[in-house]
C-alpha positions as a Markdown table, in Angstrom:
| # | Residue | x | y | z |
|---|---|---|---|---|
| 1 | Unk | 29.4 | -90.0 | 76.9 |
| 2 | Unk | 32.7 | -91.9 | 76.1 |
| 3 | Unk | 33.4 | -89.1 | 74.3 |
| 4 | Unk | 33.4 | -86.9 | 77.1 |
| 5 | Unk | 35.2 | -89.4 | 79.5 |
| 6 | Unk | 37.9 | -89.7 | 76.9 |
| 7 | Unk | 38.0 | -85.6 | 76.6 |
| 8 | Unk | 38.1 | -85.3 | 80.5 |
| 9 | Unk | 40.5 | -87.6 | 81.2 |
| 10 | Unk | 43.1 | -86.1 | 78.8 |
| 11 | Unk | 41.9 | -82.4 | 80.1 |
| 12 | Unk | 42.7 | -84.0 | 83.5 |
| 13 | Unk | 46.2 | -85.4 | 82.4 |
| 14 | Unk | 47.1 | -82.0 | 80.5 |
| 15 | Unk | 47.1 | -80.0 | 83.7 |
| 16 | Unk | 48.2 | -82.5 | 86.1 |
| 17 | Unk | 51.6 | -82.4 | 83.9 |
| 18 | Unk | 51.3 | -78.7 | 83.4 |
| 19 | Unk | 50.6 | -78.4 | 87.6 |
| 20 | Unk | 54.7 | -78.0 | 88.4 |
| 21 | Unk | 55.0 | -75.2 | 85.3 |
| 22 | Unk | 52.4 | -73.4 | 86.1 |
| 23 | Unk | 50.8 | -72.4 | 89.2 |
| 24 | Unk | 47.0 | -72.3 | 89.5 |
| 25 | Unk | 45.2 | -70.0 | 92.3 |
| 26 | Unk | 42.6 | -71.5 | 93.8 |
| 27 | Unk | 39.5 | -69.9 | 92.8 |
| 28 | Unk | 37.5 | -68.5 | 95.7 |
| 29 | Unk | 34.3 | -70.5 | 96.4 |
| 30 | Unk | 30.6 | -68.8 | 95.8 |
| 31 | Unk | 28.5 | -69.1 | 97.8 |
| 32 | Unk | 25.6 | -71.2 | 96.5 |
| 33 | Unk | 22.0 | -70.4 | 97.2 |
| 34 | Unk | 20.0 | -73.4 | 98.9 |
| 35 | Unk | 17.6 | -75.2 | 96.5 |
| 36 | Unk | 13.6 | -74.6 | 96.8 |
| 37 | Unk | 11.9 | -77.1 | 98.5 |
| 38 | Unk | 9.0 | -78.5 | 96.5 |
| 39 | Unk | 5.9 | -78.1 | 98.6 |
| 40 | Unk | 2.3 | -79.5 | 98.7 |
| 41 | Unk | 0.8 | -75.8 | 98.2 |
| 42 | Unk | 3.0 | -75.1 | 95.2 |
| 43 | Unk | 2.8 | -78.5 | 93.4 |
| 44 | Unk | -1.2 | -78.2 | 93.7 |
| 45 | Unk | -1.4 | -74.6 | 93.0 |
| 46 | Unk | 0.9 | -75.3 | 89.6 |
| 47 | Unk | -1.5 | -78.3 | 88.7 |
| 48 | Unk | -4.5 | -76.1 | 89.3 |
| 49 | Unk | -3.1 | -73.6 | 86.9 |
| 50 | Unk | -2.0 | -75.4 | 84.2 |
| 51 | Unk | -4.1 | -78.8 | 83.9 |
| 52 | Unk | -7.5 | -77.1 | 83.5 |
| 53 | Unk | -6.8 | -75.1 | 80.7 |
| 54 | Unk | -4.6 | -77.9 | 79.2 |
| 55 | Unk | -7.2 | -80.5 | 79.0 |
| 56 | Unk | -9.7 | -77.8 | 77.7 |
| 57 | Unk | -7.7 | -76.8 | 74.4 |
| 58 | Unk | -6.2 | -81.0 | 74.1 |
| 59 | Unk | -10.1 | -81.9 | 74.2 |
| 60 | Unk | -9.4 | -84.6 | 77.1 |
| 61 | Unk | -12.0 | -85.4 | 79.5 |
| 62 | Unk | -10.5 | -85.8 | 82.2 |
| 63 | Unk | -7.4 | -86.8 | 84.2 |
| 64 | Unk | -5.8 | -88.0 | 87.1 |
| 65 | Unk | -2.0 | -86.6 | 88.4 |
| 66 | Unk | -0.1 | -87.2 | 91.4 |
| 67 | Unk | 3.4 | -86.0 | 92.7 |
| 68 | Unk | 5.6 | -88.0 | 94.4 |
| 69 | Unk | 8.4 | -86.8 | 96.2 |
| 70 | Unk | 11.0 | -88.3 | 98.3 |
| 71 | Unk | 8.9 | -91.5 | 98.5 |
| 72 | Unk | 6.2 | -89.1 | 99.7 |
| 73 | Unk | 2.8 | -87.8 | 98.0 |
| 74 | Unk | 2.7 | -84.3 | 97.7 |
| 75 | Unk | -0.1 | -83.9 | 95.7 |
| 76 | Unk | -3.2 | -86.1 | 94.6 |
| 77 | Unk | -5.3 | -84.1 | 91.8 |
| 78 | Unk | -8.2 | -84.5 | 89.6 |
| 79 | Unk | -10.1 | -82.7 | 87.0 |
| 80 | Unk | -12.5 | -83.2 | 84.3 |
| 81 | Unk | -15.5 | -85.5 | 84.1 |
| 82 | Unk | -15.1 | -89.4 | 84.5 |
| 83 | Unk | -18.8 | -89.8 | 82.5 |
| 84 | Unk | -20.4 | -87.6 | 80.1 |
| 85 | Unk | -23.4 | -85.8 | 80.5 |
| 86 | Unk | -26.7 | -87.4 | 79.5 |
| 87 | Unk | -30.4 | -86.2 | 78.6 |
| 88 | Unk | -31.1 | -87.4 | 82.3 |
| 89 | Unk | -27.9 | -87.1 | 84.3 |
| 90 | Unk | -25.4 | -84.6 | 85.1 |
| 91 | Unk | -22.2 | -85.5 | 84.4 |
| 92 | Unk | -19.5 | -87.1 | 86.7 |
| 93 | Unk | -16.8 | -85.3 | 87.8 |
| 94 | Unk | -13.5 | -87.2 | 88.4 |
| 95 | Unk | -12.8 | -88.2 | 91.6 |
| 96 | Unk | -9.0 | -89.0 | 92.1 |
| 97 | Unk | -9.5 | -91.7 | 95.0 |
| 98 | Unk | -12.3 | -93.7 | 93.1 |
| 99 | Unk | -11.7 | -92.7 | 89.1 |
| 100 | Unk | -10.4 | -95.3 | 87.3 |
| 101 | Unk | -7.8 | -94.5 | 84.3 |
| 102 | Unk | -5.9 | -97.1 | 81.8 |
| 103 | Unk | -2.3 | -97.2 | 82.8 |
| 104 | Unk | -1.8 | -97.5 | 78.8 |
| 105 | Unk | 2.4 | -96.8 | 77.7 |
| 106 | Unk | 3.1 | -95.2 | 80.8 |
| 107 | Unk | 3.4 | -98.8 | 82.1 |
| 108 | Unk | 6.5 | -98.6 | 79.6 |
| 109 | Unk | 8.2 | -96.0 | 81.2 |
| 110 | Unk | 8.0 | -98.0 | 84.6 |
| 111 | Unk | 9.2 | -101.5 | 83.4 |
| 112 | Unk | 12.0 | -99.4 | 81.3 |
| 113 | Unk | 13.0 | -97.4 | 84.7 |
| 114 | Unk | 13.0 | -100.9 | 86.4 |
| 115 | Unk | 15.3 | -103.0 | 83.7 |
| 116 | Unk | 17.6 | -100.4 | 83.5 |
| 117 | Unk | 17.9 | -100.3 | 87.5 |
| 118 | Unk | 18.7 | -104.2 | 87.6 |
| 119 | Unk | 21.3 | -103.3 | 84.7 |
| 120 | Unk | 23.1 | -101.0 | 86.8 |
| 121 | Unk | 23.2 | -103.7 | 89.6 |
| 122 | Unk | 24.7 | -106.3 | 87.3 |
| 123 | Unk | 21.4 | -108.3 | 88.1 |
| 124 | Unk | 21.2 | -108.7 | 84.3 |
| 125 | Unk | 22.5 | -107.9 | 80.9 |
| 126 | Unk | 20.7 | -106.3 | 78.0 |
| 127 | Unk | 22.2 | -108.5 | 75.6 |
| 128 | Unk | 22.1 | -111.7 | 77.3 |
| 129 | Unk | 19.2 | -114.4 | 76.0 |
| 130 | Unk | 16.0 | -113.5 | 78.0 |
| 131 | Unk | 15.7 | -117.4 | 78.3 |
| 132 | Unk | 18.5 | -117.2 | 80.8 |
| 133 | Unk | 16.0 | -114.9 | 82.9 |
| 134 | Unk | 12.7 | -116.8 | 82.4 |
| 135 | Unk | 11.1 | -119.9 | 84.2 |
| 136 | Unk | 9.6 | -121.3 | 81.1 |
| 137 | Unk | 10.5 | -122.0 | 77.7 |
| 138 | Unk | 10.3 | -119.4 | 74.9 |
| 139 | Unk | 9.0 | -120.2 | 71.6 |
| 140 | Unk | 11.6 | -120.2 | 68.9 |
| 141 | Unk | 10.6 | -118.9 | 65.5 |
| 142 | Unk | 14.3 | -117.6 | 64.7 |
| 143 | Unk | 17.8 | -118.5 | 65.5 |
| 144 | Unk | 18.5 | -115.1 | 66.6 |
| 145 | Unk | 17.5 | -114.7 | 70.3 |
| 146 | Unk | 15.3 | -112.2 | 71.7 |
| 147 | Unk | 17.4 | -109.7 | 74.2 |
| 148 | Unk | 16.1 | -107.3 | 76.9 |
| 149 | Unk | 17.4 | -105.0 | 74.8 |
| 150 | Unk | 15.1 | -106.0 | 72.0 |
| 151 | Unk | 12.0 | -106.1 | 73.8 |
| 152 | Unk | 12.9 | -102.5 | 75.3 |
| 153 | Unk | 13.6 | -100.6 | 72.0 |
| 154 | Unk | 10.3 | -103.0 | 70.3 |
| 155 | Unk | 12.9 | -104.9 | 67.9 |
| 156 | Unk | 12.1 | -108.6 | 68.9 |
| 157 | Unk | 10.0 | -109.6 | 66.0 |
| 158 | Unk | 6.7 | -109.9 | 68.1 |
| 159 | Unk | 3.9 | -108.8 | 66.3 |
| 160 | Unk | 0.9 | -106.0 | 68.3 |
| 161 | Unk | -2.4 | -107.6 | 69.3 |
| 162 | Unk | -5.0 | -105.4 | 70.5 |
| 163 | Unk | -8.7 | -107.0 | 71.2 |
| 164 | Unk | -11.2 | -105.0 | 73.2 |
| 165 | Unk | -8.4 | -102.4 | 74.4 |
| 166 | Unk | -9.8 | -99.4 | 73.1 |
| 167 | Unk | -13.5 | -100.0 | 73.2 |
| 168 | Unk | -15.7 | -102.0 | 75.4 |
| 169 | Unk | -16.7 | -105.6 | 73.8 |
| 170 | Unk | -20.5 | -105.7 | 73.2 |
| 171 | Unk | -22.8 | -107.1 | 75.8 |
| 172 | Unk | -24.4 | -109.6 | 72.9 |
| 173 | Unk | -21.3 | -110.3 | 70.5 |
| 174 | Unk | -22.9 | -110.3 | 66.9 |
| 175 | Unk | -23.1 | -114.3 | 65.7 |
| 176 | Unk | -20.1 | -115.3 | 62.8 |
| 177 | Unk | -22.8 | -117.3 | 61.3 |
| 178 | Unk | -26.3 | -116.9 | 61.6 |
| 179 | Unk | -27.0 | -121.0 | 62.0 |
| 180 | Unk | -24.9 | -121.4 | 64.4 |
| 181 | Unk | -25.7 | -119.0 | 66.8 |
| 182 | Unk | -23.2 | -116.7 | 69.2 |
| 183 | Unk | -19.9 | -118.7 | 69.7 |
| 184 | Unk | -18.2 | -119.2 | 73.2 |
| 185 | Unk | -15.9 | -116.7 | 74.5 |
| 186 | Unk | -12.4 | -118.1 | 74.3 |
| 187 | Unk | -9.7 | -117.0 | 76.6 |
| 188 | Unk | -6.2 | -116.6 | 74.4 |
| 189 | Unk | -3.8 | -119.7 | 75.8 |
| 190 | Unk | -0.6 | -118.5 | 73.7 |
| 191 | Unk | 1.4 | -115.5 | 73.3 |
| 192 | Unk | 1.8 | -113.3 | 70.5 |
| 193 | Unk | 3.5 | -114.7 | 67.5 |
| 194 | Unk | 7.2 | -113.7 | 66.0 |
| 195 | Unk | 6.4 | -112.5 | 62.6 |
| 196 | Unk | 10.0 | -111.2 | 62.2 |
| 197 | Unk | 14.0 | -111.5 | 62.9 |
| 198 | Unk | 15.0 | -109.0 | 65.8 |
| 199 | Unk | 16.8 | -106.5 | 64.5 |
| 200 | Unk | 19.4 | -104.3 | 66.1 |
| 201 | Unk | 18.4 | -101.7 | 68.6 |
| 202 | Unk | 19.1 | -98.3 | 67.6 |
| 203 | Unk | 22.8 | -97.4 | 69.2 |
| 204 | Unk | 23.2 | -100.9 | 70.3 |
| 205 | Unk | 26.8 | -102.9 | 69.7 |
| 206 | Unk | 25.2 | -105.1 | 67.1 |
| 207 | Unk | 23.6 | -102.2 | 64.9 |
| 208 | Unk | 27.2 | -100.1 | 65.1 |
| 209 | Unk | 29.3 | -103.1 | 63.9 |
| 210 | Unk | 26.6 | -103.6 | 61.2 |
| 211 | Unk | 27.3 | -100.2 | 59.6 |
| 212 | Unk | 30.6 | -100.4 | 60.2 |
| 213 | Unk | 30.8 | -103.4 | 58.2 |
């Protein structure tokens, strides 16, 4: 991008100063065609034709997909089965007002969208301490601060917990010792630990001057 700024702004220079040499017609202007208005009708007729036979050759049950437009819903669509079929039932088809689906990493996409929106309103700064941002105090393990940037790009040293995420938890959790029966359930009080140093985002400041050194 700077790259192109740079190249642009000398392009820009070079024919301002060549502008009394030279004389440039105006070139006349096209006429352009309006855009296509995304409609209800098309957006569901596209899902219709393309989700089906998607989640047939993927081998997903089922799915969930709306379009928003404009701050408006233009189309609310759901296909597959929500719950396989058994010896005694039929199974359930998905029904996109009452279907529940994990959010999973698409949550990502949304937290990412929202960072980088308070970024662009100066509201905060991807290298800056998150500390500076939080109401309560941040365990140190290292002396090098954890960054929004870090915690974007998955460089802040945290290490992945997952417990009961992908499959349901038993109804009667199997004993750890016999003699002692089933132990309490115990809710997690602290977050995950920092096995590791952050390290440098990819393209970042820090990661550049590294290499450069």
């Amino acid at each position: 991008m700077l790259a192109l700024a740079v190249a642009g702004a000398i392009a820009c220079g070079a024919a301002a100063a060549a502008g009394s040499a030279l004389a440039v017609e105006p070139a006349e202007a096209t006429p352009q065609s309006a855009a296509a208005s995304l409609t209800s009708q098309d957006t569901t007729a596209w899902l219709d034709g393309m989700l089906p036979a998607a989640l047939e050759r993927e081998g997903i049950a089922g799915a969930v997909v709306s379009v928003v437009s404009g701050g408006e819903i233009l189309a609310e669509r759901g296909y597959g089965v929500s719950k396989a079929a058994t010896g005694t039932a039929e199974p359930a088809t998905v029904d996109v007002d009452r279907t529940l689906f994990r959010i999973g990493s698409v949550s990502k996409l949304i937290t990412a969208t929202a960072v980088m929106q308070q970024v662009e309103a100066g509201a905060v700064d991807l290298d800056e301490p998150v500390q500076s941002y939080l109401d309560f105090t941040l365990p140190v393990t290292f002396d090098t601060p954890v960054t929004l940037r870090h915690l974007l790009t998955h460089t802040a040293g945290f290490e992945d917990q997952l417990g009961g995420l992908i499959a349901s938890a038993p109804a009667q959790p199997k004993p750890r010792c016999p003699e002692r029966g089933t132990p309490p359930l115990r809710l997690r009080t602290r977050g995950p630990e920092r096995r590791a140093t952050p390290s440098a985002a990819p393209g970042s400041t820090e990661q550049s001057g590294k290499e450069a050194s």
